[in-house]
SELUMDREN-851129 format. One line per 3 residues: their letters; for each residue x, y, z of N, C-alpha, C. Coordinates in steps of 0.2 Angstrom, whole numbers. Each point is the difference from the previous one (the first is absolute). Example, Ala and Ser with C-alpha at 12.3 -4.5 7.8 and 13.67 -1.06 7.14 Angstrom:
SELUMDREN-851129
AS> 66:-28:39:-4:6:0:4:6:0  -2:5:-4:4:6:1:-4:5:3
//
This chain:
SELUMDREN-851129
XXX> 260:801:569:-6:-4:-3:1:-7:1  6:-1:-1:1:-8:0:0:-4:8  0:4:3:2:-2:7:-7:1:3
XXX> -6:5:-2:-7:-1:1:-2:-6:-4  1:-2:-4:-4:-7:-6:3:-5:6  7:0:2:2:-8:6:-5:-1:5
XXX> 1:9:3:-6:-2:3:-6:-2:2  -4:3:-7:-7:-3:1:-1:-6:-3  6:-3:-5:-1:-7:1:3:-4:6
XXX> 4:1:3:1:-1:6:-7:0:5  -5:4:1:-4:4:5:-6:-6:-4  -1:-2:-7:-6:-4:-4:5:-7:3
XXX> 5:-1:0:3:-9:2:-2:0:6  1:5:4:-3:-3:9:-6:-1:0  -4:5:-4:-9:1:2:-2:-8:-4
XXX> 7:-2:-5:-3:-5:-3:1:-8:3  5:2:2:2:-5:5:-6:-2:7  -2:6:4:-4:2:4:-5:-3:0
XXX> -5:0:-5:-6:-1:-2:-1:-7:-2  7:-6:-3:-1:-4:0:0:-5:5  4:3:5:2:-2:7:-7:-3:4
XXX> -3:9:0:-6:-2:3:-6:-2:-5  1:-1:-5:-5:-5:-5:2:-7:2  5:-3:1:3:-9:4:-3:2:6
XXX> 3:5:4:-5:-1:5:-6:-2:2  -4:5:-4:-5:-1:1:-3:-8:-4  2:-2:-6:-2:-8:-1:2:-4:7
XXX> 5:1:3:3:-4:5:-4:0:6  -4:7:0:-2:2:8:-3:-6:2  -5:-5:-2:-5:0:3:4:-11:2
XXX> 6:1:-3:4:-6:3:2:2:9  3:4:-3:5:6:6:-7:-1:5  -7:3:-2:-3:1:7:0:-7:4
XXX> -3:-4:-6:-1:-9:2:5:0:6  7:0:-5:6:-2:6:-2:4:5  0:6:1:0:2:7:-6:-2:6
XXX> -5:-1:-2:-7:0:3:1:-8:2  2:-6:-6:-1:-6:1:8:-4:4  5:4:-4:6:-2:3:6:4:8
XXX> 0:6:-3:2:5:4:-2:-1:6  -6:3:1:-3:1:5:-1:-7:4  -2:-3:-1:-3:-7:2:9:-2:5
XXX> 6:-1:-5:7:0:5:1:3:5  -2:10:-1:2:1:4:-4:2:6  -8:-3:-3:-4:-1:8:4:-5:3
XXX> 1:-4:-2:0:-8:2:8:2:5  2:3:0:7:0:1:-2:6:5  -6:4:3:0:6:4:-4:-6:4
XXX> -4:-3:-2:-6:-6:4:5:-5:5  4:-2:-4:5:-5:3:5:4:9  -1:5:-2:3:6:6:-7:1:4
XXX> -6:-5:0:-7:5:3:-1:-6:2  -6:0:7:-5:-2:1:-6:0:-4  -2:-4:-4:-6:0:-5:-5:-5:0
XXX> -3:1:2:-5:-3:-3:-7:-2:-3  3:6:-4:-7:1:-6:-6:4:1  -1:-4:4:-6:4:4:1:6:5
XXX> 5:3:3:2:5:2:6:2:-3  2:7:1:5:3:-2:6:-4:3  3:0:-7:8:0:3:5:4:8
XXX> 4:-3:2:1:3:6:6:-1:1  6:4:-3:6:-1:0:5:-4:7  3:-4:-3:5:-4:4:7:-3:-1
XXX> 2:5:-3:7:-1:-4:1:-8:-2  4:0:2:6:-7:1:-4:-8:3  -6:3:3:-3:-7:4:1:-5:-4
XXX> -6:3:-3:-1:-8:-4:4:-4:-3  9:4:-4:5:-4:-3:2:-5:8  -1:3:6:3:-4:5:-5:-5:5
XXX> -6:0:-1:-3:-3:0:-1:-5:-4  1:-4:-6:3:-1:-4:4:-9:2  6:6:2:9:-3:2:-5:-5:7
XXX> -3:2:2:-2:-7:8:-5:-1:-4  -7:-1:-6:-4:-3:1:2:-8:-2  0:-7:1:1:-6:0:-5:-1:-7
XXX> -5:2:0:-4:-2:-8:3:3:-6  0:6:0:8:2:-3:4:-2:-2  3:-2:4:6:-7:-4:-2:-5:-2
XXX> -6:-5:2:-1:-6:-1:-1:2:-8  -5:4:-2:-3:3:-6:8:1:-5  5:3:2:5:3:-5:4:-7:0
XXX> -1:-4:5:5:-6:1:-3:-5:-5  -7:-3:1:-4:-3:-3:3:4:-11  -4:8:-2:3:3:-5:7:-4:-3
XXX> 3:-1:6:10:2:-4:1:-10:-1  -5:-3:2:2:-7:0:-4:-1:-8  -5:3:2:-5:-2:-8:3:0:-6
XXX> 3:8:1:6:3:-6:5:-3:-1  2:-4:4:7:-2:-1:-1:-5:-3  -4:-6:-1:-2:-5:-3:-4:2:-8
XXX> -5:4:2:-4:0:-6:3:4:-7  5:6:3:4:4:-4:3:-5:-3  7:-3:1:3:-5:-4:-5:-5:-5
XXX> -4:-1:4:-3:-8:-4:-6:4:-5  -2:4:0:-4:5:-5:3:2:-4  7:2:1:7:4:-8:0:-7:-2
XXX> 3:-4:2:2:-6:-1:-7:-4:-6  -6:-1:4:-5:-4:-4:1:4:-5  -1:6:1:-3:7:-7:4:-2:-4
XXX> 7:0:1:5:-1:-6:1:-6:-3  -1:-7:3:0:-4:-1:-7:-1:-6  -6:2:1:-4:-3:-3:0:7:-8
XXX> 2:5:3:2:4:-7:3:-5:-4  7:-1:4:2:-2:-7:-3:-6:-4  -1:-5:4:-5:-4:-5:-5:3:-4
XXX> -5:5:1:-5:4:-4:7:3:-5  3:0:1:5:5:-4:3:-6:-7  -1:-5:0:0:-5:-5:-4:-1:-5
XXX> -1:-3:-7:-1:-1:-5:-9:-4:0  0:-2:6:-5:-7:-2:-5:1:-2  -5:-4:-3:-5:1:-3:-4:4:6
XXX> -5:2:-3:-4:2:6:3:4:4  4:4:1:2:3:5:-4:7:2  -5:2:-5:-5:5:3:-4:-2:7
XXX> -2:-5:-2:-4:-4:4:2:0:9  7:-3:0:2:0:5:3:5:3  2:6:-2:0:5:2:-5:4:1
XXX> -7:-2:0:-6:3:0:-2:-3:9  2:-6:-2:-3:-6:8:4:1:4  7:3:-1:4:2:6:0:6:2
XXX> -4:5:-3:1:7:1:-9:2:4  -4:-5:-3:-6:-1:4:0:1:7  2:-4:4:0:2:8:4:8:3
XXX> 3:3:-6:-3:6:3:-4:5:-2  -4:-2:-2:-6:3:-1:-5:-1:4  -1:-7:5:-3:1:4:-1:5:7
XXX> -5:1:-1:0:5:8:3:-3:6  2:3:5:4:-2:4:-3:-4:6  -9:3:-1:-4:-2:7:-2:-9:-3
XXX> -3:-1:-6:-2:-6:-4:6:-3:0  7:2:-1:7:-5:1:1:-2:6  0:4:6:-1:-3:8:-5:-6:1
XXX> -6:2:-4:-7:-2:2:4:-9:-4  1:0:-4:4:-7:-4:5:-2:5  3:4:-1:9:-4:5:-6:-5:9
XXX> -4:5:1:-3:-1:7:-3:-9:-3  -2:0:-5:-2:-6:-3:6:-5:-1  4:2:-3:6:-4:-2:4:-3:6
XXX> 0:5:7:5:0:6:-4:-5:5  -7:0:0:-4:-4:3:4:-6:4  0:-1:7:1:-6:1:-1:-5:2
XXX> -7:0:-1:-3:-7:-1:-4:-2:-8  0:5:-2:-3:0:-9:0:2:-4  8:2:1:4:6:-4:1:-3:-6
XXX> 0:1:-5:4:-2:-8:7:-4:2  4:4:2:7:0:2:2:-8:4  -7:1:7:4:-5:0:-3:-6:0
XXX> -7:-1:-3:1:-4:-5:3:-2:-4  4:3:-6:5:-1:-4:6:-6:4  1:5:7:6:-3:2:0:-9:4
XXX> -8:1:0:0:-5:4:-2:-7:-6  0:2:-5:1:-4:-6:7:-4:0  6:4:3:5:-5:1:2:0:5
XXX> -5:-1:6:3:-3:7:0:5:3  0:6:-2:4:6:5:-6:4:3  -1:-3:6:-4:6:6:1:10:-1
XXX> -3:0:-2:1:8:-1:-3:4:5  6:6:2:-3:2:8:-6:5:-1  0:3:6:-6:6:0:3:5:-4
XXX> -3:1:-3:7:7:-5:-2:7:5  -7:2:0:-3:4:1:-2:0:9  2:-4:4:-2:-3:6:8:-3:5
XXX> 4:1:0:9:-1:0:1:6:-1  4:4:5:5:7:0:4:-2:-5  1:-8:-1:7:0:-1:-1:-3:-8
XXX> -3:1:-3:-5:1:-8:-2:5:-2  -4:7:5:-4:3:-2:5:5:-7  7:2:2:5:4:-5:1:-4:-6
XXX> 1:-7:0:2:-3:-3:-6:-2:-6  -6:0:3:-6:0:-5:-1:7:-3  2:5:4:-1:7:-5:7:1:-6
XXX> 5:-4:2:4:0:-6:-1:-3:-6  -2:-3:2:-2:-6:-7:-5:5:-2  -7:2:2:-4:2:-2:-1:8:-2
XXX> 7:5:4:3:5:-4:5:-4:-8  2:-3:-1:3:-4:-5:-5:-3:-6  -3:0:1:-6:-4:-4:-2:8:-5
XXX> 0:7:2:-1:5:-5:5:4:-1  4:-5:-3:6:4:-4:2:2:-7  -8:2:-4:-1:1:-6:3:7:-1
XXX> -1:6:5:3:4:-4:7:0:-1  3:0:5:8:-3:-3:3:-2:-3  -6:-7:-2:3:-3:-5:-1:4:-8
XXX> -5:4:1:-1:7:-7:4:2:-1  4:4:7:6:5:-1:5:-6:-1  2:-4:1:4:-6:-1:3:0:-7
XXX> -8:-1:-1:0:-4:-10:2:5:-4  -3:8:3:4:6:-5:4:1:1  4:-3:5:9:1:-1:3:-5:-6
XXX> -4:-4:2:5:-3:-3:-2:-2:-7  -6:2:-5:0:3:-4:4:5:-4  4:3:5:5:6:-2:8:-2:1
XXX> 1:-8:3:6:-2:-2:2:0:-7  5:2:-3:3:-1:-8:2:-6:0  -4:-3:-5:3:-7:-5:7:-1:-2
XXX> 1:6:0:8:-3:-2:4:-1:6  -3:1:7:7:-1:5:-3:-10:0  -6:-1:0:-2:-7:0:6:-1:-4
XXX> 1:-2:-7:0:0:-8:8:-3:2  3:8:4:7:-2:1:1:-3:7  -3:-2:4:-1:-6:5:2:-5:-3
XXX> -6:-2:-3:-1:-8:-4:7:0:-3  4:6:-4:6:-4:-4:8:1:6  -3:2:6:6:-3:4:-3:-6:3
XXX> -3:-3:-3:-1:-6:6:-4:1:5  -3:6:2:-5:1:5:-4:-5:3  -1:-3:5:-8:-7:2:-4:6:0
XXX> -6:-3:4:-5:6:1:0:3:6  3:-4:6:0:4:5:8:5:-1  3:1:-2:4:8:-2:-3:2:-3
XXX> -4:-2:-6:-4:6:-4:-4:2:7  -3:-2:3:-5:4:6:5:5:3  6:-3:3:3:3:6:4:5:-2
XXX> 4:-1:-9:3:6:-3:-2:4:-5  -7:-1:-2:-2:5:-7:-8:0:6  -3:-4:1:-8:4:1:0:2:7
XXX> 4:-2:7:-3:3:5:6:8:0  7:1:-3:1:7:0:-4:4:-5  -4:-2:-6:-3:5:-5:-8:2:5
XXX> -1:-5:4:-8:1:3:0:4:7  7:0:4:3:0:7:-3:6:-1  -4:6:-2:-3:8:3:-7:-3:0
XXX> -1:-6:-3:-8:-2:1:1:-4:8  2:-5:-3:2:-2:9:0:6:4  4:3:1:0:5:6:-6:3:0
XXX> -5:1:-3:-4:6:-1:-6:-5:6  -1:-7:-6:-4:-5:4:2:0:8  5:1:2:2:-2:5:-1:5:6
XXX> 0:8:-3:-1:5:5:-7:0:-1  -5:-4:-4:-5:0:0:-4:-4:4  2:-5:0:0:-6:5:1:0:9
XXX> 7:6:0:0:2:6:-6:5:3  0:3:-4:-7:4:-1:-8:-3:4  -2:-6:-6:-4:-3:2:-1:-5:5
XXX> 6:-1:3:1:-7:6:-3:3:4  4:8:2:0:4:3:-6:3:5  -3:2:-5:-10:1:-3:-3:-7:1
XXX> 2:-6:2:-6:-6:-3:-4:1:5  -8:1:0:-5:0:4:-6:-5:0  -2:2:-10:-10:-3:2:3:-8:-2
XXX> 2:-2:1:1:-8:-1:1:-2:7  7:1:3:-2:0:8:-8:2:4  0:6:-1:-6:2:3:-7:-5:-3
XXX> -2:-3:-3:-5:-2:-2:1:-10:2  6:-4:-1:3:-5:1:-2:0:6  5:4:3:2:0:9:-2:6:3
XXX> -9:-2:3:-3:6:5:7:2:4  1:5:1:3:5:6:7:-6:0  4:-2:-4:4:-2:-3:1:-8:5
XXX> -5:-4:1:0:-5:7:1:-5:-7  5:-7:4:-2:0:7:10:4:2  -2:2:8:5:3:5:3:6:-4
XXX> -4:2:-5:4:7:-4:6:-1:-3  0:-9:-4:4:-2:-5:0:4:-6  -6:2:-2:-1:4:-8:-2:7:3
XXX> 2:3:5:-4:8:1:7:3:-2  -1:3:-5:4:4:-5:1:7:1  6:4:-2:-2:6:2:-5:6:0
XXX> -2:-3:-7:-5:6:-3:-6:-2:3  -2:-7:1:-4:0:4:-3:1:8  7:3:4:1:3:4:-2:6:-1
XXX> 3:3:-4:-2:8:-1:-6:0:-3  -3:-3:-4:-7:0:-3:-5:0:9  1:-5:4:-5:-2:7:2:8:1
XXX> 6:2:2:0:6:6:-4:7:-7  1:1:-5:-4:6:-4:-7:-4:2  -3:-4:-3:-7:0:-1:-4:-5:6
XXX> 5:-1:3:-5:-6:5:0:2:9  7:5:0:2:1:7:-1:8:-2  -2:3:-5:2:6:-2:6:3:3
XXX> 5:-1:0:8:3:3:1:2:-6  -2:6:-5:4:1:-7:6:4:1  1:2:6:5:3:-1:6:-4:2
XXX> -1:-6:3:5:-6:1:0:-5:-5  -5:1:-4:1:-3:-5:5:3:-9  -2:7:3:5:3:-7:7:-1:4
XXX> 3:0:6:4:0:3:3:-7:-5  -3:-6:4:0:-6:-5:2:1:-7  -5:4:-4:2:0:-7:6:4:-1
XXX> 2:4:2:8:5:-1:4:-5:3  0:-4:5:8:-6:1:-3:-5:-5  -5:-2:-4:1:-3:-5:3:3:-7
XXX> -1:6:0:3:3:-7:6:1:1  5:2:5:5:0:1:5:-5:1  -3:-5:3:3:-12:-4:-2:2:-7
XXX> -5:3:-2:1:-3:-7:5:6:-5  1:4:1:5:5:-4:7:-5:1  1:-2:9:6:-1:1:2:-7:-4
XXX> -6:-3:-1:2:-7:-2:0:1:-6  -2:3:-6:-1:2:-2:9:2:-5  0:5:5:8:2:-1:5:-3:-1
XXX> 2:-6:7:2:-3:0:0:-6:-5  -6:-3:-5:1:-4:-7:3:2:-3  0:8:0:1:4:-7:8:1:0
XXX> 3:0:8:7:1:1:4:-8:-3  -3:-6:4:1:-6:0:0:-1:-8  -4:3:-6:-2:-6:-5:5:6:-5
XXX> 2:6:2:2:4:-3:6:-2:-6  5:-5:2:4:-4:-5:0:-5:-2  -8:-1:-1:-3:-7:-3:-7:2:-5
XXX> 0:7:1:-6:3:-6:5:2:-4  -4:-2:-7:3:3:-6:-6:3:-5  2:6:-2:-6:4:-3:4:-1:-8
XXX> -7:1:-2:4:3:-9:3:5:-2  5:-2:-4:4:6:-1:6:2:4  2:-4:6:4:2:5:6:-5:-2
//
């Protein structure tokens, strides 16, 4: 008798178990379908397309390997990834840098500091097409803001937006100018420093730049990193600001960026299957770059509780 009672409590714990399983499922399902329909699928067409002759309007037409090697000789191809790696390489540093910089000032006592934390975090809310539409204002070079300003103290300001050798150098500034969300996740870090590691700074004689360098950038260093994989991210991706500033990235395809490379060949040359080609070697720079901060930064992050 006893050994029939384990089991039908035994055989009521599975059915029980069972029925709640598929009760979360079923709350779950219609996430799971999303994923599938909106996410799943969409990667691994894009990833069967990039192996195809496609052009939207006809059927796909298998072609293995072409397009990655078509790719390797196309000369616009690099200009676009070369143009990408320079942009990143300036506006990434001088982005983390502003962002933290102007955190910690917001992250001080002064009166008013709703205020100015409001005014700085402004400019990203602007839409990206109306921020181009502005910077094209600003960058003008006969009746730009800019160089007006500059010609207030003598200084001839160049073509920003008409000079190859400006046009990078105007999108960094003008990627730099919205660095509000950063500075949010910034301020939340460092809301979460403890008072008492200040507290006991101050009684060894700490100035303020060791308070920076030894109690707030290791307490905040997984914000950092996080900004940072973010930012590679984003360099990475930059498109509607170029594309809108600098038609077909002129002049001589100083600003023609990756993505907007691979945007002309999907919707302009219709090549979509050269162009997912395009999108999978970019996902793959960015995992690897990716990886590589995550290796590099890995004995200079410090998490709570470690």
């Amino acid at each position: 008798m006893k050994g029939a009672r384990r089991s039908d409590i035994a055989r009521t714990r599975h059915w029980a178990r069972r029925s709640q399983t598929l009760a979360a499922l079923g709350f779950i399902s219609p996430w799971l379908l999303g994923l599938a329909v909106f996410t799943l699928y969409p990667v691994a067409a894009s990833f069967y397309y990039s192996l195809c002759d496609y052009s939207v309007l006809q059927p796909a037409r298998y072609l293995g390997v072409t397009n990655y090697r078509a790719l390797v000789g196309d000369e616009v191809f690099w200009i676009g990834l070369r143009n990408t790696a320079v942009y990143a390489a300036f506006a990434l540093p001088l982005g983390l840098v502003v962002s933290l910089g102007l955190a910690l000032l917001l992250n001080t006592g002064v009166r008013g500091m709703a205020l100015y934390r409001t005014f700085f975090f402004l400019p990203a809310l602007v839409p990206l097409v109306a921020l181009a539409v502005l910077w094209l204002w600003i960058f003008n070079g006969e009746q730009g803001v800019l160089n007006y300003g500059l010609s207030l103290f003598g200084i001839r300001g160049p073509g920003w937006l008409a000079d190859p050798a400006w046009t990078k150098p105007a999108l960094v500034i003008a990627g730099t100018w919205s660095v509000g969300q950063a500075i949010v996740i910034y301020l939340a870090g460092l809301q979460d420093v403890p008072v008492h590691l200040y507290e006991a700074a101050d009684l060894d004689g700490a100035n303020w730049w060791s308070r920076i360098r030894h109690v707030t950038l290791p307490m905040i260093s997984p914000v950092i990193l996080f900004n940072l994989i973010m930012g590679i991210i984003g360099a990475l991706q930059y498109f509607t600001v170029p594309y809108v500033m600098t038609p077909q990235g002129q002049p001589a395809r100083s600003a023609y960026f990756y993505i907007m490379y691979l945007y002309d060949n999907a919707f302009v040359y219709l090549k979509m299957g050269y162009a997912s080609a395009m999108a999978w070697i970019l996902f793959v720079i960015i995992i690897l770059l990716t990886a590589l901060a995550l290796r590099l930064t890995a004995r200079h992050v410090h998490y709570e509780g470690e």
